[in-house]
Structures are given as C-alpha cells and as structure tokens.
HTML snippet that shows the backbone in 3Dmol.js (N, CA, C, O; Angstrom):
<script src="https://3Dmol.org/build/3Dmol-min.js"></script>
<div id="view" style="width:600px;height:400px;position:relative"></div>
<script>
const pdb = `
ATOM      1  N   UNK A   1       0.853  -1.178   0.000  1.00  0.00           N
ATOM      2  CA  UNK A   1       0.000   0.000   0.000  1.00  0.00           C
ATOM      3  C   UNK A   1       0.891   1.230   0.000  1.00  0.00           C
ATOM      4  O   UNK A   1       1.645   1.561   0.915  1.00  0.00           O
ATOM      5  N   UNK A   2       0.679   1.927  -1.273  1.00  0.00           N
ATOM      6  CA  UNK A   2       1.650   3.690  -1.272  1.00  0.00           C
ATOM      7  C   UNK A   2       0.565   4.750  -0.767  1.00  0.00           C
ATOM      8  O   UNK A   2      -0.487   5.126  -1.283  1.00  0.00           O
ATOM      9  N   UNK A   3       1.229   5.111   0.481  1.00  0.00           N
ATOM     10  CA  UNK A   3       0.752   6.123   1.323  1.00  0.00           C
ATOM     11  C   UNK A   3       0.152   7.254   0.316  1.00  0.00           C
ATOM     12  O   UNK A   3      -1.019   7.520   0.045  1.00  0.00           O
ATOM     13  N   UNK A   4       1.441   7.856  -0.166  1.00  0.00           N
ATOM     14  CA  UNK A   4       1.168   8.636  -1.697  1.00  0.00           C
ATOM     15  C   UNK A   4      -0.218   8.965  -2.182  1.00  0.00           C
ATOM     16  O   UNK A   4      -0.954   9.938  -2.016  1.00  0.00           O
ATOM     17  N   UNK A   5      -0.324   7.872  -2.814  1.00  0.00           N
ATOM     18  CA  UNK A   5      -1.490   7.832  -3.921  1.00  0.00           C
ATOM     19  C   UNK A   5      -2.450   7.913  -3.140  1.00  0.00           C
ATOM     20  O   UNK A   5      -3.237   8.457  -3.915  1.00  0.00           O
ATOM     21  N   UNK A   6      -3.137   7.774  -1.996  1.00  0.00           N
ATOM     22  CA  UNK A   6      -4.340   7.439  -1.265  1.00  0.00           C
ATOM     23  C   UNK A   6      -4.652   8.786  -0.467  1.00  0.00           C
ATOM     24  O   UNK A   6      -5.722   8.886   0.134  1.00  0.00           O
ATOM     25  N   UNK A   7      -3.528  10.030  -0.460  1.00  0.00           N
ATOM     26  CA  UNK A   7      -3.760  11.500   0.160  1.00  0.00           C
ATOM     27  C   UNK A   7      -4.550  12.432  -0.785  1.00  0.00           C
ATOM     28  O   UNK A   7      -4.342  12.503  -1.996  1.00  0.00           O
ATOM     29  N   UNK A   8      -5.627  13.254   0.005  1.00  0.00           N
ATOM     30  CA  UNK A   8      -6.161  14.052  -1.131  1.00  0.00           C
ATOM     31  C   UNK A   8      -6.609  15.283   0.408  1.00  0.00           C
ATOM     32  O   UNK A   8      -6.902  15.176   1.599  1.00  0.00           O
ATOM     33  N   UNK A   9      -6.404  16.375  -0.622  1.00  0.00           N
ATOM     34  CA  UNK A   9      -6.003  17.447   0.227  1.00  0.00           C
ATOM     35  C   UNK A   9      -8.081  17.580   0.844  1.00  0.00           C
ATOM     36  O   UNK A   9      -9.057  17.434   0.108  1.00  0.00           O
ATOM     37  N   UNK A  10      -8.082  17.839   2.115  1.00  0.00           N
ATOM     38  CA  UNK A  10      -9.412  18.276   2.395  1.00  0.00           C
ATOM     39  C   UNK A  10      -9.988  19.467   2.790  1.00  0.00           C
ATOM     40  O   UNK A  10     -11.001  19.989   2.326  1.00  0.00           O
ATOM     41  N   UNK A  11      -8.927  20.053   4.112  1.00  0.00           N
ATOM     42  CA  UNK A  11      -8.890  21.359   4.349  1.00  0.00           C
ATOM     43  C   UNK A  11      -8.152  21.995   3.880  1.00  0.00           C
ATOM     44  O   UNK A  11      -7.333  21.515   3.096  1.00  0.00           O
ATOM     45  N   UNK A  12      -8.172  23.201   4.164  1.00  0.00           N
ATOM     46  CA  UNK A  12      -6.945  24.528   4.135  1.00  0.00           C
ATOM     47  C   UNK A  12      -7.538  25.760   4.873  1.00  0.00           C
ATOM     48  O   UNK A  12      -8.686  26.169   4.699  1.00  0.00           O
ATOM     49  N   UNK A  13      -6.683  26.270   5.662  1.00  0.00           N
ATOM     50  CA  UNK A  13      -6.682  27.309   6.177  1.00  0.00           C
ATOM     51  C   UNK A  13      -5.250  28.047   6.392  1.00  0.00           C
ATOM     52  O   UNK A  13      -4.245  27.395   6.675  1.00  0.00           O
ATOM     53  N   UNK A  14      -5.234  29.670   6.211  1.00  0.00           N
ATOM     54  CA  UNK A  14      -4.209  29.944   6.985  1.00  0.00           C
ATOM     55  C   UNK A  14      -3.315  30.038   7.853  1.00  0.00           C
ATOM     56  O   UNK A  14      -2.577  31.002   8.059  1.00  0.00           O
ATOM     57  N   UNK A  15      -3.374  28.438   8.713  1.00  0.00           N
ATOM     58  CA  UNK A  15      -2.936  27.880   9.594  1.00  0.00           C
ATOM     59  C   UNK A  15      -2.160  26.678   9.587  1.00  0.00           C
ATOM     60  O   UNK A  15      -1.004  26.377   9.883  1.00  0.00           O
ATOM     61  N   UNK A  16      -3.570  25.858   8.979  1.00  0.00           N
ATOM     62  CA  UNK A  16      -3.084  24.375   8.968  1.00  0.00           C
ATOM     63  C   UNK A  16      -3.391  24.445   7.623  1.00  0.00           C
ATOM     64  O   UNK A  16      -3.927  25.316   6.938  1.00  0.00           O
ATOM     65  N   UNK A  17      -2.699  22.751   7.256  1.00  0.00           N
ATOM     66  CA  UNK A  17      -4.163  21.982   6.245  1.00  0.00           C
ATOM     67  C   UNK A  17      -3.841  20.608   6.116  1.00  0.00           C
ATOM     68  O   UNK A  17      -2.686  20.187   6.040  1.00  0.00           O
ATOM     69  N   UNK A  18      -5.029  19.797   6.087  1.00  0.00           N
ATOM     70  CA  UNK A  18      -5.223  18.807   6.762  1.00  0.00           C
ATOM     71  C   UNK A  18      -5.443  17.665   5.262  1.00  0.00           C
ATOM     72  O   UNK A  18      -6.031  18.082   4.264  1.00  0.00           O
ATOM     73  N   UNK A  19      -4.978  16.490   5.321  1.00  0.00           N
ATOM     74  CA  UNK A  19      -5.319  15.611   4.671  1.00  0.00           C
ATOM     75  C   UNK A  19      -5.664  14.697   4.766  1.00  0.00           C
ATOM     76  O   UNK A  19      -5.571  14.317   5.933  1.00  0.00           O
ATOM     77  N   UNK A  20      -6.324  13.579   3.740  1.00  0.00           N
ATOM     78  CA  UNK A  20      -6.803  12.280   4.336  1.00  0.00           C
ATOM     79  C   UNK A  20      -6.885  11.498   3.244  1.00  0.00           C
ATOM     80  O   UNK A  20      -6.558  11.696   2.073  1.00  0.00           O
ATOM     81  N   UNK A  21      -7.458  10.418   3.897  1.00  0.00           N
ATOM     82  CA  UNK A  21      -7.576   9.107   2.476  1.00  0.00           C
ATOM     83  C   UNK A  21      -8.364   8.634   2.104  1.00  0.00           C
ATOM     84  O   UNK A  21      -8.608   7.602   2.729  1.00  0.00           O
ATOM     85  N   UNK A  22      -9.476   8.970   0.740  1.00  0.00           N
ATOM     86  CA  UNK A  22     -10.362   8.009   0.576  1.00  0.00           C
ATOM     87  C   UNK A  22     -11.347   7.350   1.728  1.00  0.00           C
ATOM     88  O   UNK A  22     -12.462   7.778   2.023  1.00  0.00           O
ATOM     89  N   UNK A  23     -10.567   6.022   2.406  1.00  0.00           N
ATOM     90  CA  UNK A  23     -10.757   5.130   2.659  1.00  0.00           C
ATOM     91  C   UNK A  23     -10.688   5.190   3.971  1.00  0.00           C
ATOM     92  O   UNK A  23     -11.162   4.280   4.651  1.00  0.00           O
ATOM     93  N   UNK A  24      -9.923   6.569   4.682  1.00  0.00           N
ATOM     94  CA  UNK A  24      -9.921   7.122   5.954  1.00  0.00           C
ATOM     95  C   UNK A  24      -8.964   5.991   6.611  1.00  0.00           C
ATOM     96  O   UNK A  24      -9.067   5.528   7.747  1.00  0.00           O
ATOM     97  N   UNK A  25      -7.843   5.601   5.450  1.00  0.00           N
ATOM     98  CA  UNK A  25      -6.432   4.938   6.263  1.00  0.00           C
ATOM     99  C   UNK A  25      -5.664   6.243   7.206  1.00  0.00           C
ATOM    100  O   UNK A  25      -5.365   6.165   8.398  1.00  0.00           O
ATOM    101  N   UNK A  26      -5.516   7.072   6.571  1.00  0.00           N
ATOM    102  CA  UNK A  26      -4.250   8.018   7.168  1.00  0.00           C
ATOM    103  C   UNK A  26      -5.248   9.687   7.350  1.00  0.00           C
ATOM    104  O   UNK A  26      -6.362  10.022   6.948  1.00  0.00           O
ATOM    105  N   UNK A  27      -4.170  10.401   8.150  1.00  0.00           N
ATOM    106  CA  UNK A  27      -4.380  11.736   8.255  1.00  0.00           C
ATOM    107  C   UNK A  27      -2.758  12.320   8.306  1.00  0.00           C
ATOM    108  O   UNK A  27      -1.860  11.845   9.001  1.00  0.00           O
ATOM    109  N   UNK A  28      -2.612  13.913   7.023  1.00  0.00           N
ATOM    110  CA  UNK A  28      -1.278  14.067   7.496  1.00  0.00           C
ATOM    111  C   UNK A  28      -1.704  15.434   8.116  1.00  0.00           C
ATOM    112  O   UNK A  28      -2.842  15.856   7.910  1.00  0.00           O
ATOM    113  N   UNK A  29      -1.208  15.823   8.537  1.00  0.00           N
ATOM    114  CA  UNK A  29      -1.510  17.812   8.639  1.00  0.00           C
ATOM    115  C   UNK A  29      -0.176  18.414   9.235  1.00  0.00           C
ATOM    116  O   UNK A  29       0.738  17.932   9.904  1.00  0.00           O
ATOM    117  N   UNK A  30      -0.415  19.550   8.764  1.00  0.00           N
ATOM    118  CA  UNK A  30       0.408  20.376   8.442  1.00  0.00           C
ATOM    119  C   UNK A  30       0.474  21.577   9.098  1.00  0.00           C
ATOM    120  O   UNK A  30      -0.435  22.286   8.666  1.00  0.00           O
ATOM    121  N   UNK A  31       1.219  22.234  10.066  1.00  0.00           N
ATOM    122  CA  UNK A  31       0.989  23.249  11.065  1.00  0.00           C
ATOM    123  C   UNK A  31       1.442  24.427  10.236  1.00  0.00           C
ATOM    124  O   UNK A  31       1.611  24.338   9.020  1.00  0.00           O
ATOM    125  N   UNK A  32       1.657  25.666  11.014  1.00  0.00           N
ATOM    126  CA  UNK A  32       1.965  27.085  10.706  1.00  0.00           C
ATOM    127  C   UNK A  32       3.770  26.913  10.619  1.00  0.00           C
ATOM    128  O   UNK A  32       4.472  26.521  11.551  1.00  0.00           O
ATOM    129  N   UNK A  33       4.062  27.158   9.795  1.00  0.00           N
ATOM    130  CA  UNK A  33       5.576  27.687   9.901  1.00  0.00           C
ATOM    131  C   UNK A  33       6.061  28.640  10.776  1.00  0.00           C
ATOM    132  O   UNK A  33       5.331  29.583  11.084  1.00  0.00           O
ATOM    133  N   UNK A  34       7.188  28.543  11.229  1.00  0.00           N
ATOM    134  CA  UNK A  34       7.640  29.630  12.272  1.00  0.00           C
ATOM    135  C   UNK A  34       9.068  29.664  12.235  1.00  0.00           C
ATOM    136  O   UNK A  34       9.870  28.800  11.880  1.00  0.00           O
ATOM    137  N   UNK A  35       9.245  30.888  12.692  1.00  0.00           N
ATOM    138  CA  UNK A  35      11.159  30.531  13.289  1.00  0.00           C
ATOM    139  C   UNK A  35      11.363  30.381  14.666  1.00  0.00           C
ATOM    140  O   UNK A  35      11.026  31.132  15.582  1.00  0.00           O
ATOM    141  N   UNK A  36      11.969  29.299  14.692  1.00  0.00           N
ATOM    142  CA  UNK A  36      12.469  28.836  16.158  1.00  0.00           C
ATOM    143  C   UNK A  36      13.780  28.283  16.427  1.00  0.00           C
ATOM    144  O   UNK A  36      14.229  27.554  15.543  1.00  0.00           O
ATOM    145  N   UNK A  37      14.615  28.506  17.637  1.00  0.00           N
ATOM    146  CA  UNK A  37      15.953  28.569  17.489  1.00  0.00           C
ATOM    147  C   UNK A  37      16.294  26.877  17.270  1.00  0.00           C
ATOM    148  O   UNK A  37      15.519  25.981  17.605  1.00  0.00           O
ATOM    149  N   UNK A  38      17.377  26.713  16.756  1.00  0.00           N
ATOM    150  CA  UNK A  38      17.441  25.488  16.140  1.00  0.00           C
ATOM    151  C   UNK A  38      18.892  25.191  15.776  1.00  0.00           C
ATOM    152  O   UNK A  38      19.366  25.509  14.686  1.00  0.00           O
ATOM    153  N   UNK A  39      19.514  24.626  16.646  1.00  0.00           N
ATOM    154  CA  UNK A  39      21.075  23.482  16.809  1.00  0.00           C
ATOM    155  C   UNK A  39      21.726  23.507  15.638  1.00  0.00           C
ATOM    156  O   UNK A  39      21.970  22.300  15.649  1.00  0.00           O
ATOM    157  N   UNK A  40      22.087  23.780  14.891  1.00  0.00           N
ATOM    158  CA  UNK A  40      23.029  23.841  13.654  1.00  0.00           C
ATOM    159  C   UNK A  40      24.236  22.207  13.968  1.00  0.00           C
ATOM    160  O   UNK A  40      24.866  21.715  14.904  1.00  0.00           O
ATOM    161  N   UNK A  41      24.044  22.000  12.912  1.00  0.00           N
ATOM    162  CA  UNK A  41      25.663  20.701  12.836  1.00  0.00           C
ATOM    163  C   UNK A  41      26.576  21.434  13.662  1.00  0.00           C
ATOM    164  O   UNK A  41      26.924  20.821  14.672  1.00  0.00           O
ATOM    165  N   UNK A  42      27.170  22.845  13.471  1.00  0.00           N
ATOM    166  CA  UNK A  42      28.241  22.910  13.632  1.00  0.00           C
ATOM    167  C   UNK A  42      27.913  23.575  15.293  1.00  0.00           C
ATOM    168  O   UNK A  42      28.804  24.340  15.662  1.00  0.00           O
ATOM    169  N   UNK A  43      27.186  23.447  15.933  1.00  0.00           N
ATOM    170  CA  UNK A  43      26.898  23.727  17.700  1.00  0.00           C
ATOM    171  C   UNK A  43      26.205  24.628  17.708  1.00  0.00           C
ATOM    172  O   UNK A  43      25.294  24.734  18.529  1.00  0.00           O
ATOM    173  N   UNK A  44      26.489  25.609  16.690  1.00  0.00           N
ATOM    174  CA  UNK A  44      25.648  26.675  16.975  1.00  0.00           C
ATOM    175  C   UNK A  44      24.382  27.090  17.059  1.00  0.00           C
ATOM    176  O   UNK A  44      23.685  26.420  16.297  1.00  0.00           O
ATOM    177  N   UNK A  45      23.827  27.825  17.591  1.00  0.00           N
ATOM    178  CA  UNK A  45      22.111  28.494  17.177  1.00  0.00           C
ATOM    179  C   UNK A  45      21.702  29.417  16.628  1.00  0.00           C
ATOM    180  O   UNK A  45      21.853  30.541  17.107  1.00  0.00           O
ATOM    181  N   UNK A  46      21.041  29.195  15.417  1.00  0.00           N
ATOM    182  CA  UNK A  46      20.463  29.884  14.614  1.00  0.00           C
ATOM    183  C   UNK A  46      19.289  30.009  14.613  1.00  0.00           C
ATOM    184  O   UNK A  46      18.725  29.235  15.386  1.00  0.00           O
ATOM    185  N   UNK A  47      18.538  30.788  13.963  1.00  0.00           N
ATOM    186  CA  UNK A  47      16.768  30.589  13.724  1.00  0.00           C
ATOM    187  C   UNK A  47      16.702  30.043  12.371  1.00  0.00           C
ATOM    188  O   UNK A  47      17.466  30.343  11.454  1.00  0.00           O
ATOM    189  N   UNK A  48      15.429  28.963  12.301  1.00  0.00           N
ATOM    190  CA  UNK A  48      15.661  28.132  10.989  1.00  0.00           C
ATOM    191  C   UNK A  48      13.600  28.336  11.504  1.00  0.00           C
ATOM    192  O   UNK A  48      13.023  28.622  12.553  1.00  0.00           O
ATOM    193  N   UNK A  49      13.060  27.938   9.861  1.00  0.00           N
ATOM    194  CA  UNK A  49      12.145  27.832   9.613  1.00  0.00           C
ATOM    195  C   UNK A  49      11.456  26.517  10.086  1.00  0.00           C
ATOM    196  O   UNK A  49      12.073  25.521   9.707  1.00  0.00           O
ATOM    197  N   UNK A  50      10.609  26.320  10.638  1.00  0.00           N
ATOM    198  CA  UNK A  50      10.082  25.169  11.300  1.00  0.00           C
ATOM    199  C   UNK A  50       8.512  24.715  11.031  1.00  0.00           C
ATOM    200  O   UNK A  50       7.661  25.387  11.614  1.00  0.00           O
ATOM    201  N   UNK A  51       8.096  23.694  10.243  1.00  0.00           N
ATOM    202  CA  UNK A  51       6.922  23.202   9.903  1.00  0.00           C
ATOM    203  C   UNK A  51       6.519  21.622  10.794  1.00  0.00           C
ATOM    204  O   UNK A  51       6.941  20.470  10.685  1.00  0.00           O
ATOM    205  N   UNK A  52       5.531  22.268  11.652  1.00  0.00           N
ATOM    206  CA  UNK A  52       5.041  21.247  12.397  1.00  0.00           C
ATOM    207  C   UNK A  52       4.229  19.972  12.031  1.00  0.00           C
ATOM    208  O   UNK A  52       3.041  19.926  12.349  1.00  0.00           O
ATOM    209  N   UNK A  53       4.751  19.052  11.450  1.00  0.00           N
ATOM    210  CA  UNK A  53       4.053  17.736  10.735  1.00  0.00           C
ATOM    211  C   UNK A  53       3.739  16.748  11.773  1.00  0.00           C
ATOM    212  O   UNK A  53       4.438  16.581  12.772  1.00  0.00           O
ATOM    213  N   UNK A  54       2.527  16.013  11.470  1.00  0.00           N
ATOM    214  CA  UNK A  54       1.823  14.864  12.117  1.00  0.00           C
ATOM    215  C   UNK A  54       1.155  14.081  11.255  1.00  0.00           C
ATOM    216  O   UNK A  54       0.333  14.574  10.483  1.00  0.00           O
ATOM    217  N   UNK A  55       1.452  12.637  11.280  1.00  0.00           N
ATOM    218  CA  UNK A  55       1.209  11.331  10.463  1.00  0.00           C
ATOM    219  C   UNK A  55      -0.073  10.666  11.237  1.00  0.00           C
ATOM    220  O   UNK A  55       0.363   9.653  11.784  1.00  0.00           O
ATOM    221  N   UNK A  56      -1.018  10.763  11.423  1.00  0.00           N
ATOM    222  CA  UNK A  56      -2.149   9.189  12.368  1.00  0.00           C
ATOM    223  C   UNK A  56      -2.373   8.489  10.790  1.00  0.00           C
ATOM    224  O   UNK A  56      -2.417   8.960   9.653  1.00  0.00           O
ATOM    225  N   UNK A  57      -2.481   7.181  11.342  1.00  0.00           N
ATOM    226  CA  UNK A  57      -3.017   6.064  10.231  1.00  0.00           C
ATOM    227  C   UNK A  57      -3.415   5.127  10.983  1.00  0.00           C
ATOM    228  O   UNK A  57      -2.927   4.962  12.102  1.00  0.00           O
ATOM    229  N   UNK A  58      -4.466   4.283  10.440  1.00  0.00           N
ATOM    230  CA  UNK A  58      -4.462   2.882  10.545  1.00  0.00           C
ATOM    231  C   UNK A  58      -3.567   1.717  10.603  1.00  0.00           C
ATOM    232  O   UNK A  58      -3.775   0.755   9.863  1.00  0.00           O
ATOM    233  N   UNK A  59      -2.560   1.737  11.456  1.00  0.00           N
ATOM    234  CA  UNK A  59      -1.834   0.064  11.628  1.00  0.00           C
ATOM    235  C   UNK A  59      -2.121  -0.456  11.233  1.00  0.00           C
ATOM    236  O   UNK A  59      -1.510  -0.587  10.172  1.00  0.00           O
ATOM    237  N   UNK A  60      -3.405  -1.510  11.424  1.00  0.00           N
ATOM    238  CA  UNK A  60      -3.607  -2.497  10.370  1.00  0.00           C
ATOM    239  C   UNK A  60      -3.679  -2.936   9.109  1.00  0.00           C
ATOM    240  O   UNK A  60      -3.802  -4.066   8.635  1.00  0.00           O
ATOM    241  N   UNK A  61      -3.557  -1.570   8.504  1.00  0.00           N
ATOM    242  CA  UNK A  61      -3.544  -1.955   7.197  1.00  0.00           C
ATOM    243  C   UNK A  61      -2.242  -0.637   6.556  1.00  0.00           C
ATOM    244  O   UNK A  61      -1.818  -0.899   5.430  1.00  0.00           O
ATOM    245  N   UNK A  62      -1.723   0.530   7.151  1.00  0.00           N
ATOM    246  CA  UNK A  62      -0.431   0.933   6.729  1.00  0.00           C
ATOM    247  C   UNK A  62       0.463   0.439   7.642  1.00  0.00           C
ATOM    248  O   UNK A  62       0.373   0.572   8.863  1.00  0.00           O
ATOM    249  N   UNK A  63       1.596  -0.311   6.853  1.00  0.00           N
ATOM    250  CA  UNK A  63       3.046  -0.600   8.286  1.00  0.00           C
ATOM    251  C   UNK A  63       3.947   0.411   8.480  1.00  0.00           C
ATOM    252  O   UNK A  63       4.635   0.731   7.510  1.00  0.00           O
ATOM    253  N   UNK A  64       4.111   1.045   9.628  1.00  0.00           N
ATOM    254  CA  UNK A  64       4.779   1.727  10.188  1.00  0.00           C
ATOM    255  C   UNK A  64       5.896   2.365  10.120  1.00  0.00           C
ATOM    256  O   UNK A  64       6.300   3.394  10.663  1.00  0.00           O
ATOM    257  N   UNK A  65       6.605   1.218   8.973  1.00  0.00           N
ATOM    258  CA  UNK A  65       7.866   1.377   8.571  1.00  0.00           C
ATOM    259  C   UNK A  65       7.691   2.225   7.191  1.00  0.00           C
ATOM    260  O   UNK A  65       8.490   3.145   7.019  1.00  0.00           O
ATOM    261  N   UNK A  66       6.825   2.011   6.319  1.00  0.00           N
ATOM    262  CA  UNK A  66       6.078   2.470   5.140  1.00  0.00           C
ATOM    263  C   UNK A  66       5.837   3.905   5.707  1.00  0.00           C
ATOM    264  O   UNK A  66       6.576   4.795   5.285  1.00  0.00           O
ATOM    265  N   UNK A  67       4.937   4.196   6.566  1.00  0.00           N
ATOM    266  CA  UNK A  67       4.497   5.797   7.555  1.00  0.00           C
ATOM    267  C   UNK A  67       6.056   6.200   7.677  1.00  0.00           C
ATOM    268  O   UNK A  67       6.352   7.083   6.873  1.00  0.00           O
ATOM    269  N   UNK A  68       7.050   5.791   8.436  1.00  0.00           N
ATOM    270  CA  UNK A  68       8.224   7.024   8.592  1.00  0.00           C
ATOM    271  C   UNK A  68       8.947   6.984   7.193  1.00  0.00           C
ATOM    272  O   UNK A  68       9.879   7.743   6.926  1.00  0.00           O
ATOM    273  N   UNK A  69       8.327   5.814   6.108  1.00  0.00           N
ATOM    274  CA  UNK A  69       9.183   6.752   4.680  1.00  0.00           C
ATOM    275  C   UNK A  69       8.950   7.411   4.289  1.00  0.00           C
ATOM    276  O   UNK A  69       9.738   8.133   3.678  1.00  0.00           O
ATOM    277  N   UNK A  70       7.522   7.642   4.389  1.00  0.00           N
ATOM    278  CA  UNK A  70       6.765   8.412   3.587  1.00  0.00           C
ATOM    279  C   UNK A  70       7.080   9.908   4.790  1.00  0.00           C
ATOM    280  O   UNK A  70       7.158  10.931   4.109  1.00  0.00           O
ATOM    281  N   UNK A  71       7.230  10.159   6.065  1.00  0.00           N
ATOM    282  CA  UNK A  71       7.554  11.339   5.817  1.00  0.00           C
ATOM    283  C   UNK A  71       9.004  11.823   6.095  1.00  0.00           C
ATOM    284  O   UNK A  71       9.324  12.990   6.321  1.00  0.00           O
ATOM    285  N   UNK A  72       9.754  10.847   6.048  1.00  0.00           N
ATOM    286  CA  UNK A  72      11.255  10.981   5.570  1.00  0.00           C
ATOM    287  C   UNK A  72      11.323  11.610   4.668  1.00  0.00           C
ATOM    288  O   UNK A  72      11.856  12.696   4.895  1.00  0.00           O
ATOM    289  N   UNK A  73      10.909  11.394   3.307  1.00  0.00           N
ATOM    290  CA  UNK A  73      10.948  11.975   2.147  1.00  0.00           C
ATOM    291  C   UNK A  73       9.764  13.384   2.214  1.00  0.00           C
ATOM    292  O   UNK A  73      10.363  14.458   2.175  1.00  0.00           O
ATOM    293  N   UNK A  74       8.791  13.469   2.272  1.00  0.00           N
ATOM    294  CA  UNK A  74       8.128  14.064   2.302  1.00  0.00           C
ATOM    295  C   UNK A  74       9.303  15.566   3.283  1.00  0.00           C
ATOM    296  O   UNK A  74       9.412  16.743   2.939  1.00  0.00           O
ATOM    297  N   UNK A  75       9.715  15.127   4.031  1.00  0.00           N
ATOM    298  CA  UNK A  75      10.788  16.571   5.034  1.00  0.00           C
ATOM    299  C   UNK A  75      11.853  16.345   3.809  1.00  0.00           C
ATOM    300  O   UNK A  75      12.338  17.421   3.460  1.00  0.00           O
ATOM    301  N   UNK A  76      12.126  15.718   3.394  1.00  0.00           N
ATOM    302  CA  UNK A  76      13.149  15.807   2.357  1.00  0.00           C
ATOM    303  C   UNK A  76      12.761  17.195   1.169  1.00  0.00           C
ATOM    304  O   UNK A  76      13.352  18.224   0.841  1.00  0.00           O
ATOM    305  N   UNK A  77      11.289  16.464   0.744  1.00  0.00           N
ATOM    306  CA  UNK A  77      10.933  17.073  -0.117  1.00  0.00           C
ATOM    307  C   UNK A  77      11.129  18.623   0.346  1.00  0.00           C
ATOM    308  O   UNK A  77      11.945  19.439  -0.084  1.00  0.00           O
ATOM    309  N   UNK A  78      10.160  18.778   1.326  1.00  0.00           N
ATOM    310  CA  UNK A  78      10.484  20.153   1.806  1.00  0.00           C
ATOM    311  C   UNK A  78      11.558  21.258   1.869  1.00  0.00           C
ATOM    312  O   UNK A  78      11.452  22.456   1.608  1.00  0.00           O
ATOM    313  N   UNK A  79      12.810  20.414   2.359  1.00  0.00           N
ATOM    314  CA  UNK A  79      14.138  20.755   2.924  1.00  0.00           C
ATOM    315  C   UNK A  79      14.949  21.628   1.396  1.00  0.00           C
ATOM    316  O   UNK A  79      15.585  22.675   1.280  1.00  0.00           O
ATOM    317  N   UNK A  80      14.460  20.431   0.315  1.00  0.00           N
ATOM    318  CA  UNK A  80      15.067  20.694  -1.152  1.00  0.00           C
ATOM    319  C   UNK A  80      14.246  21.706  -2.120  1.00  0.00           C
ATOM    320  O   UNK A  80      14.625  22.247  -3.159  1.00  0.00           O
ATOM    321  N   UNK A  81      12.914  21.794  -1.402  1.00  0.00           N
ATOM    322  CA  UNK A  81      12.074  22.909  -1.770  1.00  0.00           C
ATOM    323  C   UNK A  81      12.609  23.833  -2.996  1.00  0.00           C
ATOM    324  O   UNK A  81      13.547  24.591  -2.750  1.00  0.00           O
ATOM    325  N   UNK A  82      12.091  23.807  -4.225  1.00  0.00           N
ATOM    326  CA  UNK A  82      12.871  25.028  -5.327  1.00  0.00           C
ATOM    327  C   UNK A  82      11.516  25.635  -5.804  1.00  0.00           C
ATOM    328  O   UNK A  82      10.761  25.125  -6.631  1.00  0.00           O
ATOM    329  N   UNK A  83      11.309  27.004  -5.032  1.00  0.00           N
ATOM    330  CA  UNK A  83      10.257  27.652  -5.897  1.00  0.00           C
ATOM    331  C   UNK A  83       9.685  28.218  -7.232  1.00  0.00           C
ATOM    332  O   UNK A  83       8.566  28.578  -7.597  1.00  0.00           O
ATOM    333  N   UNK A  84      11.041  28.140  -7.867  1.00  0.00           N
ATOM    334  CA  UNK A  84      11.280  27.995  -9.115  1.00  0.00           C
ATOM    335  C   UNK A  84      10.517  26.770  -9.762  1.00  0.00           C
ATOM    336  O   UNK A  84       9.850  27.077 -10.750  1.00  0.00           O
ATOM    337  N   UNK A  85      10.505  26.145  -9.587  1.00  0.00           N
ATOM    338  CA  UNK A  85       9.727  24.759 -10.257  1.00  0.00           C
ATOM    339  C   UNK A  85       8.083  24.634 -10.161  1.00  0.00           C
ATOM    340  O   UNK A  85       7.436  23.875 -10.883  1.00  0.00           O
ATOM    341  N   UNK A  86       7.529  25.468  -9.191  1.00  0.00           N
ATOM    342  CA  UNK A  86       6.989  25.344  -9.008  1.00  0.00           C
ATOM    343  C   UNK A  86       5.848  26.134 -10.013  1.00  0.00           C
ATOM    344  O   UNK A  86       6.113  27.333 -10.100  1.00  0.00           O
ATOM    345  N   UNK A  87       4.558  25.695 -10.841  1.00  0.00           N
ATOM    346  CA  UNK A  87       3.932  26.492 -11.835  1.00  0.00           C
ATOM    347  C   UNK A  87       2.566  26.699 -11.249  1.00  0.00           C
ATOM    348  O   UNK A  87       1.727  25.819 -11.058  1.00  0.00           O
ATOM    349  N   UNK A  88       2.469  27.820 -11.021  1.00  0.00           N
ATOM    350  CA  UNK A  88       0.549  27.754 -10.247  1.00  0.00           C
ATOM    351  C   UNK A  88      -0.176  28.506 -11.305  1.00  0.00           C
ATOM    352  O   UNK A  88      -1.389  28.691 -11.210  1.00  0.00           O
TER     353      UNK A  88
END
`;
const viewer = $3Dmol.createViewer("view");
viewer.addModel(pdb, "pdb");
viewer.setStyle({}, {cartoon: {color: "spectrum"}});
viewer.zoomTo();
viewer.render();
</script>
C-alpha cells in the first residue's frame, strides 16, 4: 500500500491543512511555519524555519515502517524545496 497515492487534500486554512484518504487509512496535517531557534551541525544556534508535521493512520492496514518513509521523504521534499519549479 503507497501512502502517496491514497492523500487528497481536504482542508486549508491559513494555519493548517489537513489531509486524508479516501478510505480514511491516514491523516497528514500540516501546522503554521515559524522561526524557532534550532542546533546547527556545527553547535551553533540559529533561527531556521520550522513546519510542524503529524502522520495518524491505521496500523492495520499501513506498516509503520512504510508511515516514517513516507515522511522521511516528504521533510526531504520540503528541505530541497525550489520555488522555481513550481507552476501555479
């Protein structure tokens, strides 16, 4: 089962926005961005941009291990973010 394919956007607000599945396997949502101080590799503290993410699903039928790839990549996606690519 690809987490992926089964998300379809439901809410939005200037806050959050919230997703789900069809079939009501998963919920992802998506908090407010902010800057908050934040550990750098090299010791230091900086302020870095911070997006508050949360995964619930169904266990029984998504495995767990499948849920932290999907938002492994998904913060990936983010991290590599090019607004340039992007066509609205």
């Amino acid at each position: 089962l690809c987490l992926h394919h089964y998300l379809v956007l439901a809410h939005s607000s200037p806050t959050t926005i919230f997703f789900f599945c069809l079939c009501s396997v998963a919920i992802l949502g998506l908090g407010k961005t902010a800057l908050q101080p934040w550990v750098m590799p090299d010791k230091n503290i900086a302020a870095r941009s911070v997006l508050p993410v949360s995964l619930s699903y169904d266990h029984r039928i998504i495995d767990g291990g499948e849920a932290a790839r999907f938002i492994v990549e998904l913060m990936a996606q983010f991290q590599n973010f090019q607004e340039e690519l992007v066509k609205i």
